[in-house]
PyMOL Python script that loads the backbone (N, CA, C, O; Angstrom):
from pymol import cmd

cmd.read_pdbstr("""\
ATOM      1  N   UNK A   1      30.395 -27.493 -28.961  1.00  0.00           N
ATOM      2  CA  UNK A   1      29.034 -27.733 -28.504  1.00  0.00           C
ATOM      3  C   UNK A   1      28.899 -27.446 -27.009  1.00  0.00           C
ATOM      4  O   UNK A   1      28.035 -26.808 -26.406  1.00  0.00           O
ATOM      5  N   UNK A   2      29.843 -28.004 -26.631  1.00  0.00           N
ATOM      6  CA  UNK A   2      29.542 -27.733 -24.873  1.00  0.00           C
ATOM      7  C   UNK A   2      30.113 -26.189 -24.406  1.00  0.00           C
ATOM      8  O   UNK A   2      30.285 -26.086 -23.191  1.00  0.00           O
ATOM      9  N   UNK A   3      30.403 -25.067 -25.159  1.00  0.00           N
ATOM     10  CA  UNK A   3      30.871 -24.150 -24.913  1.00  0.00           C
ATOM     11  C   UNK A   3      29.149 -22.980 -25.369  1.00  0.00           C
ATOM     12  O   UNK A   3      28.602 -21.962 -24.944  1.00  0.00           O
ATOM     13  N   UNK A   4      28.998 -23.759 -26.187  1.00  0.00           N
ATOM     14  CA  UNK A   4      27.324 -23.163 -26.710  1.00  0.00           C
ATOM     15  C   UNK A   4      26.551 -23.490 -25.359  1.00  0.00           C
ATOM     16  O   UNK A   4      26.297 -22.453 -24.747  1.00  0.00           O
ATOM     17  N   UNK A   5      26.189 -24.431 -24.841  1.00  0.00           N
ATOM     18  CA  UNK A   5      25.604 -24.846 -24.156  1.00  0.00           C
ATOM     19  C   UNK A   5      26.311 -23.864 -22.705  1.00  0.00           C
ATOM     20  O   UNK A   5      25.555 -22.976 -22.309  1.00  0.00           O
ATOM     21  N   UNK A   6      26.950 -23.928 -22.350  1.00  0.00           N
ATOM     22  CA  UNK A   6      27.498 -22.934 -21.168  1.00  0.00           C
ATOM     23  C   UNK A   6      27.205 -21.780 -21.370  1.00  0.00           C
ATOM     24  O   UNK A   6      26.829 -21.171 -20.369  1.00  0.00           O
ATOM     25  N   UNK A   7      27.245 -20.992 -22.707  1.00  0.00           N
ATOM     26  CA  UNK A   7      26.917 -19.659 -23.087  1.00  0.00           C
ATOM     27  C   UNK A   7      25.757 -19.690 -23.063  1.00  0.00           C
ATOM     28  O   UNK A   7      25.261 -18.785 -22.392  1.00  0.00           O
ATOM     29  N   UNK A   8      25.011 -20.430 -23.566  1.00  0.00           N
ATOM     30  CA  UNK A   8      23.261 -20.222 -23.551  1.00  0.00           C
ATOM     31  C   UNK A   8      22.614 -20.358 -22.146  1.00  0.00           C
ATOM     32  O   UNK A   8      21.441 -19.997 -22.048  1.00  0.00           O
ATOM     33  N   UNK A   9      23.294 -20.874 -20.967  1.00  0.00           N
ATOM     34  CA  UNK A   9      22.729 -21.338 -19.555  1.00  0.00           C
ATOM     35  C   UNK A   9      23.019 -20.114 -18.645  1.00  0.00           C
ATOM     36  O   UNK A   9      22.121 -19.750 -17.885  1.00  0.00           O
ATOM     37  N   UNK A  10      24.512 -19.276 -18.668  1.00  0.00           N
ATOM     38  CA  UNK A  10      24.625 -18.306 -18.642  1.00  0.00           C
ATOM     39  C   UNK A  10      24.107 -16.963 -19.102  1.00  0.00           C
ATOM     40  O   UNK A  10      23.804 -16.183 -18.198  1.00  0.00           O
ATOM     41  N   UNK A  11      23.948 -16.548 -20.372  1.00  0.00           N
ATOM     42  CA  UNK A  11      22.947 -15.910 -20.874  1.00  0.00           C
ATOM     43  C   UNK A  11      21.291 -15.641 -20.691  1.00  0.00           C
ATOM     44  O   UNK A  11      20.590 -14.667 -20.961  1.00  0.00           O
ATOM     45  N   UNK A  12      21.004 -16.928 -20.121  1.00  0.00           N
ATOM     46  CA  UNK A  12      19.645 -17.148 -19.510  1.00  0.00           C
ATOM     47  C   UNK A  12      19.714 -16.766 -18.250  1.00  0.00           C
ATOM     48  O   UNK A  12      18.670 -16.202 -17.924  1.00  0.00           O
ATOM     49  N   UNK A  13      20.601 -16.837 -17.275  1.00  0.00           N
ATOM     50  CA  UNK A  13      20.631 -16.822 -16.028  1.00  0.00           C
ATOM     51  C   UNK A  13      20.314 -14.655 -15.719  1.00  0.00           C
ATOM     52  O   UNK A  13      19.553 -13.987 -15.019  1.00  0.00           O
ATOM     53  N   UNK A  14      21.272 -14.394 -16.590  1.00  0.00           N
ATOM     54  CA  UNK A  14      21.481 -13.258 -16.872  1.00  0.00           C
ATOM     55  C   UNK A  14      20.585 -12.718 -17.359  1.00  0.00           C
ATOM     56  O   UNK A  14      20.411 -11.530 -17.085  1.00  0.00           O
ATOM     57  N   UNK A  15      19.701 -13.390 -18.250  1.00  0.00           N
ATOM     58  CA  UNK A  15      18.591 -12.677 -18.163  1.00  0.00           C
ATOM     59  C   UNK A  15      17.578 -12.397 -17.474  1.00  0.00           C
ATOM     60  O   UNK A  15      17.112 -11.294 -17.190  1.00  0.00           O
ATOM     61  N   UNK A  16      17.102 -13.835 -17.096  1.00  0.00           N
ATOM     62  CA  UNK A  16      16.338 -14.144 -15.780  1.00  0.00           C
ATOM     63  C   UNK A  16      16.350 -12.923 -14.547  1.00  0.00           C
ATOM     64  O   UNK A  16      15.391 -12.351 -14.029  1.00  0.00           O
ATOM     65  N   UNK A  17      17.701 -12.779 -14.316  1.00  0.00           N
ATOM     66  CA  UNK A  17      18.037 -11.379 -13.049  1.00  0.00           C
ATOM     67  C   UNK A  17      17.542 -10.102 -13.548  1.00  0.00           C
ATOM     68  O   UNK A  17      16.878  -9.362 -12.823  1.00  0.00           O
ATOM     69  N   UNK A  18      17.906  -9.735 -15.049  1.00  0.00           N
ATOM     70  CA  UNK A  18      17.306  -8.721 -15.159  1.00  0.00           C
ATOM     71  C   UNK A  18      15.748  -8.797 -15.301  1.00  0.00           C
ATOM     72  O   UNK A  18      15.168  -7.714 -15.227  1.00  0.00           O
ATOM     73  N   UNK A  19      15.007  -9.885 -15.489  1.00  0.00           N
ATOM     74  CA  UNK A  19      13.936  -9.663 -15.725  1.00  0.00           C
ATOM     75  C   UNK A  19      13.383  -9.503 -14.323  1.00  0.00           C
ATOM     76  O   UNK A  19      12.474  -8.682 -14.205  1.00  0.00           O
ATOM     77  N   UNK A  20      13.771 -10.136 -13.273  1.00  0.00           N
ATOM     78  CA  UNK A  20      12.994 -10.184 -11.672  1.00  0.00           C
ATOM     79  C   UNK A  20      13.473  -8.553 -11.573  1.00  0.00           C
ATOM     80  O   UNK A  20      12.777  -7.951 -10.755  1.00  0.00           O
ATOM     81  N   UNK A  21      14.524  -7.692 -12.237  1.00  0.00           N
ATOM     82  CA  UNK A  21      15.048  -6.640 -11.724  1.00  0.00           C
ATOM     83  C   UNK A  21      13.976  -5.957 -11.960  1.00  0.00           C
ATOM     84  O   UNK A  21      13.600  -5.219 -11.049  1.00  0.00           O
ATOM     85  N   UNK A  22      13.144  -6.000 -13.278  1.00  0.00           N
ATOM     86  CA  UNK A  22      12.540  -5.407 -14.126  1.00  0.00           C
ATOM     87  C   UNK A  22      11.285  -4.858 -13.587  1.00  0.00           C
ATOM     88  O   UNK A  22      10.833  -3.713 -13.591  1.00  0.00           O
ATOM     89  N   UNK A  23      10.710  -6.299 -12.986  1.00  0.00           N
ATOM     90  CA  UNK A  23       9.593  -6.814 -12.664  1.00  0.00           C
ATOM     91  C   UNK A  23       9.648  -6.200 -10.902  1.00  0.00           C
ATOM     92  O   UNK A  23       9.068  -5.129 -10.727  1.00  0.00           O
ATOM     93  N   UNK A  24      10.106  -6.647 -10.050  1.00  0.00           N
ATOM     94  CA  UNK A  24      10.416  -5.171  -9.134  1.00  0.00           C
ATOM     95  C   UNK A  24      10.242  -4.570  -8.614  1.00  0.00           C
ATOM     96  O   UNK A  24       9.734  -4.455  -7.499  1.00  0.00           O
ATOM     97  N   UNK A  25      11.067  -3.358 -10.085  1.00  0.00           N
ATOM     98  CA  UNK A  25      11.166  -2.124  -9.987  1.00  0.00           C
ATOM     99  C   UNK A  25       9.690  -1.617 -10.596  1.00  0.00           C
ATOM    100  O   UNK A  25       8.996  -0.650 -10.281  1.00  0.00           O
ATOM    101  N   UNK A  26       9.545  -2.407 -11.349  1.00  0.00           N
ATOM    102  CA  UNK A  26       7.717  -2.229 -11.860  1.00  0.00           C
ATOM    103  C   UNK A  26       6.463  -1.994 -10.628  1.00  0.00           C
ATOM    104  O   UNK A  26       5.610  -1.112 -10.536  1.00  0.00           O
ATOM    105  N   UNK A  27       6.733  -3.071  -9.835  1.00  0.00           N
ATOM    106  CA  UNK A  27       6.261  -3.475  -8.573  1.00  0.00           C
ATOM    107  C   UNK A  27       5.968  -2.437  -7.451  1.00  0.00           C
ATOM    108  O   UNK A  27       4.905  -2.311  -6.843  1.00  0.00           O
ATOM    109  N   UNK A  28       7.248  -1.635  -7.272  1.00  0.00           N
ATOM    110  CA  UNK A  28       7.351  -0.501  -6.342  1.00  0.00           C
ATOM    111  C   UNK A  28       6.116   0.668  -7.031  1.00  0.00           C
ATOM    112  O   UNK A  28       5.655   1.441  -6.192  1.00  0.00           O
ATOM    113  N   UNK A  29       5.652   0.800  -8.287  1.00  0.00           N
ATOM    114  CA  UNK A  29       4.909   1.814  -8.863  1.00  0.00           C
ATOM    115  C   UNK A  29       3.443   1.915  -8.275  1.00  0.00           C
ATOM    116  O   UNK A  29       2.558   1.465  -9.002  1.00  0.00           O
ATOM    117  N   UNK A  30       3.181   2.292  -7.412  1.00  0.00           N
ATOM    118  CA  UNK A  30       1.810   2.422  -7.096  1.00  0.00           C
ATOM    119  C   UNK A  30       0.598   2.159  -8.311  1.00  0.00           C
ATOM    120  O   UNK A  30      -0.381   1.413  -8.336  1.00  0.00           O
ATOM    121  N   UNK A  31       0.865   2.628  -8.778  1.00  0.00           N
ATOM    122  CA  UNK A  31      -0.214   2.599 -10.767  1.00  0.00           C
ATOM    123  C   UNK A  31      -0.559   1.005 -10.870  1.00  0.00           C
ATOM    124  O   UNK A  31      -1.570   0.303 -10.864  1.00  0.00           O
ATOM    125  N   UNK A  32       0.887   0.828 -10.971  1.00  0.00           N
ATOM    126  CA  UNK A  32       1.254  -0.544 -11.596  1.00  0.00           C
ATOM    127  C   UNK A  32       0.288  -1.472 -10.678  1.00  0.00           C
ATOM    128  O   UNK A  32      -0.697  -2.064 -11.118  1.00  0.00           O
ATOM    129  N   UNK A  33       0.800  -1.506  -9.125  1.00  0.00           N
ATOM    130  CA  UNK A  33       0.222  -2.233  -8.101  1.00  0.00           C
ATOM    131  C   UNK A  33      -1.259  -2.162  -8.221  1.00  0.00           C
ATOM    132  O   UNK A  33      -1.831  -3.252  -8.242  1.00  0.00           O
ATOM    133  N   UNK A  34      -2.131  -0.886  -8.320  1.00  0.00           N
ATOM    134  CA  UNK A  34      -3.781  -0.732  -8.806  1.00  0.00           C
ATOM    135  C   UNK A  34      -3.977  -1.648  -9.586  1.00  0.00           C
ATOM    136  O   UNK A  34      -4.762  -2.582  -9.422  1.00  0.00           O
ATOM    137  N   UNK A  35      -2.898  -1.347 -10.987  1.00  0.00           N
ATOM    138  CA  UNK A  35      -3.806  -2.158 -12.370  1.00  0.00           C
ATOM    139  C   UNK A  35      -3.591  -3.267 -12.241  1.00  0.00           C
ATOM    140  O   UNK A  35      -4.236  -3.840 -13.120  1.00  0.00           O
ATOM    141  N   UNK A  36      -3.007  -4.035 -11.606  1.00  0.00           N
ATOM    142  CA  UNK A  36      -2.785  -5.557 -10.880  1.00  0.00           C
ATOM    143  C   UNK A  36      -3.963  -6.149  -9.981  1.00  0.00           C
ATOM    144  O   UNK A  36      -4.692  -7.132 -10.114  1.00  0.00           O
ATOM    145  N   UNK A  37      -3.845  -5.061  -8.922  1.00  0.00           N
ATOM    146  CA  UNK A  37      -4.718  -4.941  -8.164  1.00  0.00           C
ATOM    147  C   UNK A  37      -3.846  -5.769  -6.991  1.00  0.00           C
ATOM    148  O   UNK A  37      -4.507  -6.545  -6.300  1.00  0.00           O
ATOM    149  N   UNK A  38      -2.891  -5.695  -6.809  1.00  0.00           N
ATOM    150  CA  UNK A  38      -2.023  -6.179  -5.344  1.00  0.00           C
ATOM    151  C   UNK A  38      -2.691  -5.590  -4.040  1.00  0.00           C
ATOM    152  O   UNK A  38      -2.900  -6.185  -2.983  1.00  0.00           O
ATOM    153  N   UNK A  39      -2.985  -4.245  -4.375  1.00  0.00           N
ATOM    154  CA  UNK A  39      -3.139  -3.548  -2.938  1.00  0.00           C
ATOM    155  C   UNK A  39      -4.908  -3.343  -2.249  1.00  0.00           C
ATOM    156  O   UNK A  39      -5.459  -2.397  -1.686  1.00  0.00           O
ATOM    157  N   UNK A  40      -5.418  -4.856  -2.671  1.00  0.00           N
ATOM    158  CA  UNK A  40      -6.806  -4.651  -2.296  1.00  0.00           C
ATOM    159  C   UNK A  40      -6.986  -5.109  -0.691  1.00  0.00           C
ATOM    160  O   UNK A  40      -6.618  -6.209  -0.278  1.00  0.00           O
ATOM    161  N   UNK A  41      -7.472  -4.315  -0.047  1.00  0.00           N
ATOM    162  CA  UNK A  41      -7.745  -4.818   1.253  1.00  0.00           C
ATOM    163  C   UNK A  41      -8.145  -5.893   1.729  1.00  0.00           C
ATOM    164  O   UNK A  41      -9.328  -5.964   1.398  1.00  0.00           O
ATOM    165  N   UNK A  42      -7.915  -6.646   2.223  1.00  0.00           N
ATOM    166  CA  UNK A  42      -8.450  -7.898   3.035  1.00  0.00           C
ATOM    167  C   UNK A  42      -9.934  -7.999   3.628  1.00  0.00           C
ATOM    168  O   UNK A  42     -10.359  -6.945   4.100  1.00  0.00           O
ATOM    169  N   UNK A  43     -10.780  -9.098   3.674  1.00  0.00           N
ATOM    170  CA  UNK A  43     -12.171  -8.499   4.110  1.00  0.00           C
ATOM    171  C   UNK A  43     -11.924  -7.854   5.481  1.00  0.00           C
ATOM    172  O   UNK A  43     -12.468  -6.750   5.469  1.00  0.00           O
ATOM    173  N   UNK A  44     -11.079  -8.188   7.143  1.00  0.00           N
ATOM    174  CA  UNK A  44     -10.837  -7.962   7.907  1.00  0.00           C
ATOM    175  C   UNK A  44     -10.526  -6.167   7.603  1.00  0.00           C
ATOM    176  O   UNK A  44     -11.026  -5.415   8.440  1.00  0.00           O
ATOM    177  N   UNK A  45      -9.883  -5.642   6.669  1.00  0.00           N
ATOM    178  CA  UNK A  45      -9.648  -4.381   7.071  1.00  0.00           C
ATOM    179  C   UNK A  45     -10.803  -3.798   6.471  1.00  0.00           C
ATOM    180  O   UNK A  45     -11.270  -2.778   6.977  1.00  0.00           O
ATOM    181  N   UNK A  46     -11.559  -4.530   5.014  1.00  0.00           N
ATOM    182  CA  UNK A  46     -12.565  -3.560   4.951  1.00  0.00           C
ATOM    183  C   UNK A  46     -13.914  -3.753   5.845  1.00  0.00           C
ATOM    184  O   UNK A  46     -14.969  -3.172   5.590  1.00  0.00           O
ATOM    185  N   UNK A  47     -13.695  -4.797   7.101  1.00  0.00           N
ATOM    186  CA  UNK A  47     -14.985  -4.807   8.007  1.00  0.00           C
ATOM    187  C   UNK A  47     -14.282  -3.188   9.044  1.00  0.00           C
ATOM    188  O   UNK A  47     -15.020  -2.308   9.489  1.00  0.00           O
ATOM    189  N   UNK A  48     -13.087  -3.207   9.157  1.00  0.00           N
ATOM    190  CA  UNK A  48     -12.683  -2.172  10.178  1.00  0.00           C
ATOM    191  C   UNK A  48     -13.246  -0.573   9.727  1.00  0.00           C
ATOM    192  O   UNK A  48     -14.019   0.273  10.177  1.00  0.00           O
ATOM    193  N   UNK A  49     -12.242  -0.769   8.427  1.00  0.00           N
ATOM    194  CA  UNK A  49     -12.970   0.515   7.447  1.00  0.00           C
ATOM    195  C   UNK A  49     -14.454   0.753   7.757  1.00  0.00           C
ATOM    196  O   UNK A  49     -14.758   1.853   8.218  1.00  0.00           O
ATOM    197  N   UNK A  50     -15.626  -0.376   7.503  1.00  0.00           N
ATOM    198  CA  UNK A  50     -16.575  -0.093   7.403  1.00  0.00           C
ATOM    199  C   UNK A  50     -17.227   0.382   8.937  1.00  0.00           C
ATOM    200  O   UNK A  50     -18.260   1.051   8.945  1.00  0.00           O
ATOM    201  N   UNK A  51     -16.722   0.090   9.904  1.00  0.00           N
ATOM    202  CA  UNK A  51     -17.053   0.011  11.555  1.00  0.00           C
ATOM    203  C   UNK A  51     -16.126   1.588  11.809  1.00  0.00           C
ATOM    204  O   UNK A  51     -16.027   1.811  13.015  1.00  0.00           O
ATOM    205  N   UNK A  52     -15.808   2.106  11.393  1.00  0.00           N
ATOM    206  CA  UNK A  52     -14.685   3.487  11.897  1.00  0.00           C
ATOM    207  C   UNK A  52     -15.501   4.149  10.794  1.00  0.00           C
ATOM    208  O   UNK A  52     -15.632   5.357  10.991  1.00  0.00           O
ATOM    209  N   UNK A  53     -16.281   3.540   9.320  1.00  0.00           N
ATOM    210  CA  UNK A  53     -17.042   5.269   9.005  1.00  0.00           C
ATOM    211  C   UNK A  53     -18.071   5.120   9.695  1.00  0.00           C
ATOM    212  O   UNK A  53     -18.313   6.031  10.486  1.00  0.00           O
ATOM    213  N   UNK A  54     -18.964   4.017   9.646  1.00  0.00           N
ATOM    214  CA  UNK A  54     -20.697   3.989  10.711  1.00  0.00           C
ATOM    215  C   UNK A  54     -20.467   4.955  12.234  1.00  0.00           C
ATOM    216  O   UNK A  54     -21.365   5.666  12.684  1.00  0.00           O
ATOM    217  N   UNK A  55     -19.267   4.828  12.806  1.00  0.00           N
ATOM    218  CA  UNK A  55     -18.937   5.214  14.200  1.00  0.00           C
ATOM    219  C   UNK A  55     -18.427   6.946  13.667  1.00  0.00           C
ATOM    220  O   UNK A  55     -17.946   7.787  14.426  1.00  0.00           O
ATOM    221  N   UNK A  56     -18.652   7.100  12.442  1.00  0.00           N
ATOM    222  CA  UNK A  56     -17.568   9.067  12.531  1.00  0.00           C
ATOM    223  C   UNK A  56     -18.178   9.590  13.517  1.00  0.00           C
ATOM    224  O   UNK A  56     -17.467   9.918  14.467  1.00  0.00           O
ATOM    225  N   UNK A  57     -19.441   9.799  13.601  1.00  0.00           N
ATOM    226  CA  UNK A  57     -20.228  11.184  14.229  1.00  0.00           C
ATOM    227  C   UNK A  57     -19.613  11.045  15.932  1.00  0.00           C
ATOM    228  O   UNK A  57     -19.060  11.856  16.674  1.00  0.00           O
ATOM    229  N   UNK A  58     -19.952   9.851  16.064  1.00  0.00           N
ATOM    230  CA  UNK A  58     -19.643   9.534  17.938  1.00  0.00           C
ATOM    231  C   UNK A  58     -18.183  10.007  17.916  1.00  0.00           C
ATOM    232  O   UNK A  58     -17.725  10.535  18.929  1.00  0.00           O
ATOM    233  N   UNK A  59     -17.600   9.884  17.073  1.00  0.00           N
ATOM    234  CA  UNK A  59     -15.965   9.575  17.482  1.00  0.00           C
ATOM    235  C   UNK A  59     -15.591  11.490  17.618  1.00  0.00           C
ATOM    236  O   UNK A  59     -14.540  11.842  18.155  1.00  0.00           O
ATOM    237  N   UNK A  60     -16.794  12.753  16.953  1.00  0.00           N
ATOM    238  CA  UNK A  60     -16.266  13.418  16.860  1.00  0.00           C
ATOM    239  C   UNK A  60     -16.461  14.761  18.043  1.00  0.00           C
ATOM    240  O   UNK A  60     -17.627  14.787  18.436  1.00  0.00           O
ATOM    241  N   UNK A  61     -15.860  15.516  18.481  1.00  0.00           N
ATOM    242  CA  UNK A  61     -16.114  16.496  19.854  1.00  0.00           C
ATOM    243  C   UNK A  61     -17.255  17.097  19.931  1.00  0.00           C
ATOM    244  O   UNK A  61     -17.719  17.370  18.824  1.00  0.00           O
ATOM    245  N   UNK A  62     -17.878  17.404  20.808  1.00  0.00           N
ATOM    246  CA  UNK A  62     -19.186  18.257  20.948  1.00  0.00           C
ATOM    247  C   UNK A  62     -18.616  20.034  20.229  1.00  0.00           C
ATOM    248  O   UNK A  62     -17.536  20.625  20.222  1.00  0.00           O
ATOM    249  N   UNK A  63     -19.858  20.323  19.765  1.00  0.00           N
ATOM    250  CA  UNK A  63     -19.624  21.299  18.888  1.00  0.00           C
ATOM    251  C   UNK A  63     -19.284  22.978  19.654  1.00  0.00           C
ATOM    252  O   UNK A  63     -18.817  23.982  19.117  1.00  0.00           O
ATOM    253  N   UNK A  64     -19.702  22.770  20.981  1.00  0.00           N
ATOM    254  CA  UNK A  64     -19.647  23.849  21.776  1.00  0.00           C
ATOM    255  C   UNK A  64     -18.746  23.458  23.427  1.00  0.00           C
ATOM    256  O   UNK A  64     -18.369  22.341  23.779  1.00  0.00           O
ATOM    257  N   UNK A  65     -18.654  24.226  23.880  1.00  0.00           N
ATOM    258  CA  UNK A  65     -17.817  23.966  24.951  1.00  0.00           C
ATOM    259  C   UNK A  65     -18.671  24.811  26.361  1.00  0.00           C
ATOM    260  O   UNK A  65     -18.943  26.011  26.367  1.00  0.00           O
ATOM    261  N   UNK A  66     -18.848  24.249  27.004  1.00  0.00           N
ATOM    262  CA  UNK A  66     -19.960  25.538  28.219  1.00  0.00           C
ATOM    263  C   UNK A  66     -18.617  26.306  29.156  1.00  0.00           C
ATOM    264  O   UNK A  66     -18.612  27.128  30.072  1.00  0.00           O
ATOM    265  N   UNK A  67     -17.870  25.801  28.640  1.00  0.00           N
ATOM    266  CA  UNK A  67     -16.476  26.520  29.105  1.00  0.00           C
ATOM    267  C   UNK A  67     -15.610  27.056  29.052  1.00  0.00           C
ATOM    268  O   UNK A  67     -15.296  26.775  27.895  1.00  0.00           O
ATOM    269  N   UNK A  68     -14.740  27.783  29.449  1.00  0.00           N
ATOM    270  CA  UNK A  68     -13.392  28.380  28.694  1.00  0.00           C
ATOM    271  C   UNK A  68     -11.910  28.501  29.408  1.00  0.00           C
ATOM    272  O   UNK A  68     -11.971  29.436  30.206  1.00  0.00           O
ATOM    273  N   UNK A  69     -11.113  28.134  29.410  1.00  0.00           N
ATOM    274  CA  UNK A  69     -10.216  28.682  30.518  1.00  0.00           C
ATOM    275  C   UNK A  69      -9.447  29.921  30.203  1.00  0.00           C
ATOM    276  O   UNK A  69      -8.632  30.259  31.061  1.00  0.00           O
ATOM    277  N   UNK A  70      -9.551  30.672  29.124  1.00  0.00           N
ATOM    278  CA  UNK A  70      -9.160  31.612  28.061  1.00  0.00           C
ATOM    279  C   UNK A  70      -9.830  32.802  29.258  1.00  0.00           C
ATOM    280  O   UNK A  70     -10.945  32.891  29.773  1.00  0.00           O
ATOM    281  N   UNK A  71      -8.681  33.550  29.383  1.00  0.00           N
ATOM    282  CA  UNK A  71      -9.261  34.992  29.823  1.00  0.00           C
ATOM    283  C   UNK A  71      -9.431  35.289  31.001  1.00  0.00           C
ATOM    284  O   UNK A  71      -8.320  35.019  31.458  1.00  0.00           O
ATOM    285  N   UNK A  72     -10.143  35.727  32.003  1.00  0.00           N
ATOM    286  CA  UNK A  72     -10.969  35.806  33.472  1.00  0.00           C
ATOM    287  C   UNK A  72     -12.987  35.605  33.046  1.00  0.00           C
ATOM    288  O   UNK A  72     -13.602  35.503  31.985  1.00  0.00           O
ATOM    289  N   UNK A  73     -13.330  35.626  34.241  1.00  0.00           N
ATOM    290  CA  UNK A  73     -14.763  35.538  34.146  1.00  0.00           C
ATOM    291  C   UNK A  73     -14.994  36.806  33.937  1.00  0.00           C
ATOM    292  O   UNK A  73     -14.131  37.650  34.178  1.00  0.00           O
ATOM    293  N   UNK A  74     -15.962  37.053  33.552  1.00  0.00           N
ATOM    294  CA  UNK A  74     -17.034  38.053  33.395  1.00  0.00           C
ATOM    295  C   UNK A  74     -18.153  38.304  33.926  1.00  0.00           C
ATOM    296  O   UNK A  74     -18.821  39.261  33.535  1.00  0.00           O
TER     297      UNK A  74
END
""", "prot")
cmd.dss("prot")
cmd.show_as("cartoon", "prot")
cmd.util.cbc("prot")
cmd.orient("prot")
């Protein structure tokens, strides 16, 4: 009886590891993480997100340059 009982506590233990192994290696899957939904942004990053697209246009260079340093004058 007490040799059952050692085999069954062991056997569990052993399983237990493979299952966190399982679980994981599952974990690392990007897919996996979506259909969970682990990787949802925090409200803080989606206020940032939302403040960096309202701001694109400012953030981007004027479309012409009245200048050049390319070449000599003309």
């Amino acid at each position: 009886m007490k040799d059952r009982k050692a085999l069954w506590i062991v056997s569990s233990a052993i399983s237990l590891v493979g299952l966190a192994l399982v679980v994981r290696q599952a974990l690392q899957d990007p897919s996996v993480r979506r259909r969970l939904r682990l990787d949802i942004p925090s409200s803080a990053e989606r206020m940032i997100d939302a403040a960096s697209e309202e701001s694109f246009p400012a953030s981007d260079p004027p479309s012409f340059t009245p200048t050049t340093s390319l070449g000599t004058v003309r």
